[in-house]
C-alpha angles and dihedrals in degrees: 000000000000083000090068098033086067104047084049091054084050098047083049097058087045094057130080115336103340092093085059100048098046090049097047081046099057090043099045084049099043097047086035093063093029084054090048096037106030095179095050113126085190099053095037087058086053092055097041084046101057081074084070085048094042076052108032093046119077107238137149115285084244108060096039086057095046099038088044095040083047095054103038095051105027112027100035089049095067104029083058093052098052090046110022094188086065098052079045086065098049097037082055090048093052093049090053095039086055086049094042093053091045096050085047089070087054106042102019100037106033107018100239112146106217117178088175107062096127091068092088088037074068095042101058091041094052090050095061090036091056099048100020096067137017106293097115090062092049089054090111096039124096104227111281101023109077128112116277093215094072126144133225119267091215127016107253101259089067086082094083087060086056087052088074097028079061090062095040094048095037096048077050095061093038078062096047097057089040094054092076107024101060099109092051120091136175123355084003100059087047097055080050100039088043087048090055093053097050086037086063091039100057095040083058086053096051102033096101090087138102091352108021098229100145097015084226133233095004082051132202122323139202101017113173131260118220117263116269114225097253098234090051103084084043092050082054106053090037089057108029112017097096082056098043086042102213115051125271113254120207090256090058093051086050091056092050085041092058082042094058093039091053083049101047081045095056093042095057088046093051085052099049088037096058088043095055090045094060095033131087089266098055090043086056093054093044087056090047088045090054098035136000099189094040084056098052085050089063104051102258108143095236101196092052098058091037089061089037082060095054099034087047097050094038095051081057085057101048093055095057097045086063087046089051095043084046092056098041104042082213138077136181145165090256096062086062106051127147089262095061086060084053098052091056087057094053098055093049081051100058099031088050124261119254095031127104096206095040094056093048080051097051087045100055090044092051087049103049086042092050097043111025114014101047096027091050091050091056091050091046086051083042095060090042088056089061097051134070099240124129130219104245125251089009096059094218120158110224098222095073098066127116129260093218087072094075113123096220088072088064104063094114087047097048094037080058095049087049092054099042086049088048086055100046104043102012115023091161099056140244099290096017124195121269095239094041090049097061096041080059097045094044088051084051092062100037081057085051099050 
């Protein structure tokens, strides 16, 4: 009884304007408490969250673009400059979004197991480096020693053009690693997969000699930023500043600019990703993911949309390497380790592989877990340590704990325990595929009769 009572008070909320009302609710709330406490971790994942109600909810396409639209370029602006950690989070949330979208069309469309993705993650970081800061005229240098008065190789707008080298570079590379590794399936494609990540890593790390092209393990700095339209930082604050309540610094618009770009750059990969997945092409991957030999059979050229997958998937990561190098005026090997690959996994994993929302889903929880969740926890026992407070009952006094305890030391074991859990009680994700949620339906019913 209680059973339906539940699913009709589900069928009611999604009927008429309730939709509307609960999602206008939840957004209103969540900015409403960010805007009053702007350090709060609680209120900001009430605002972040009303993107799963804007999706989850049936209303009408209008008011999801404009709400959402509403809410991405105007509210978390100035939430984020009010509060930059914030727009930290989010910018975070759209790079791995973008990988994780990328590495979909790899693992979820077309079945190739690649524990290496961030490789081209690397690829697309170390062009712009290269020629977006000094580092041609440090060729002959050992790290550390070269002049301080160095000019730049390129002027700075010639990052957008970058932007499309990346793809270019990066899909070149996705060929690359697919060329020889086309017979091998399963366990076999990720040791290789996983070699050539580490393979890209450590030539990152040992590239400084003879001929000083990465620096190697202290990377590339300063590498420049693209040029801001000058009257942009002055529209903002015009506009914006009584609500920010300080006013906006130069440092601050770069930030929501990065944040823009990242978004304009996962759009545009939503929209090329959808249109693959109902296309020829992503027909063809779907048949290679379920079986090799059966699509042979068929006709499908196997070699040629298994190096489409990993070209595909790697040009996404290159985009967003530049974009990184680009923010962060700095890259290093140790930005692109095998555990960030496996972050990236992971996230396809948990949002559900082979969904675009899903993996959205599975990125932005990663990432809030990562950065603010078990990061805020550490500083909160952090604070404890310093204190003389004691743990009640027990009579222990917080300072002497150690500092092994943090949580933020446990993300490989959490992010297990995630995946292990996922398997057991939810092997399809949190949002699953369509296609991938009635085969395991259908597999349900074939165990029960």
């Amino acid at each position: 009884m209680a059973n339906f009572d539940l699913n009709k008070l589900t069928q009611k909320i999604q009927q008429g304007v309730w939709p509307i009302i609960i999602t206008l609710a939840h957004l209103i709330l969540g900015v409403t408490l960010v805007y009053l406490n702007p350090r709060s971790n609680l209120a900001f994942l009430l605002m972040i969250s009303s993107f799963l109600s804007l999706y989850a909810l049936k209303t009408p396409v209008l008011f999801k673009l404009v709400t959402g639209a509403l809410l991405a370029l105007v509210i978390i602006p100035v939430i984020g400059v009010r509060n930059i950690f914030y727009l930290e989070v989010i910018f975070q949330i759209s790079v791995f979004s973008a990988l994780a979208l990328g590495l979909n069309i790899v693992v979820g469309f077309a079945g190739l197991l690649d524990l290496g993705y961030v490789a081209f993650y690397a690829v697309g970081a170390y062009l712009w480096a290269f020629f977006g800061s000094q580092q041609y005229y440090v060729l002959h240098f050992a790290p550390g020693t070269q002049p301080s008065n160095l000019p730049f190789l390129l002027p700075s707008d010639m990052f957008y053009l970058f932007i499309f080298l990346a793809i270019i570079a990066a899909a070149l590379t996705g060929i690359l690693l697919g060329t020889p590794v086309l017979r091998l399936r399963g366990d076999y494609l990720a040791i290789v997969t996983l070699g050539f990540g580490e393979v890209i890593r450590v030539l990152a790390n040992n590239l400084d000699k003879p001929l000083n092209f990465t620096n190697g393990p202290q990377g590339i700095t300063p590498i420049q930023k693209p040029p801001m339209p000058p009257a942009f930082v002055d529209i903002f604050n015009s506009v914006f500043g009584r609500f920010v309540g300080h006013t906006a610094s130069v440092a601050d618009m770069y930030n929501v600019m990065f944040y823009i770009y990242a978004l304009v750059v996962i759009i545009i990969i939503i929209v090329v990703t959808r249109r693959l997945n109902d296309s020829k092409i992503g027909r063809a991957w779907t048949a290679i993911r379920e079986d090799e030999t059966a699509a042979i059979a068929m006709g499908i050229p196997l070699v040629k949309m298994k190096l489409a997958a990993f070209a595909t998937g790697a040009s996404f990561a290159g985009v967003m390497g530049v974009l990184l190098a680009g923010s962060r005026t700095f890259v290093s090997p140790e930005s692109f380790s095998f555990m960030q690959s496996i972050g990236v996994l992971t996230m396809v994993i948990l949002g559900g592989s082979g969904s675009i929302p899903g993996v959205i889903l599975g990125a932005a929880t990663v990432t809030i877990l990562n950065l603010q969740i078990l990061q805020g926890l550490s500083l909160y026992l952090s604070q404890l340590r310093q204190s003389d407070a004691v743990i009640p009952i027990i009579n222990f006094a917080w300072k002497n704990l150690s500092n092994q305890l943090d949580p933020a030391k446990y993300q490989r074991l959490l992010f297990g325990l995630i995946l292990i859990l996922m398997m057991i009680f939810r092997p399809e994700g949190l949002i699953p595929a369509k296609r991938q949620k009635r085969e395991l339906a259908s597999d349900k019913v074939e165990v029960k009769g």
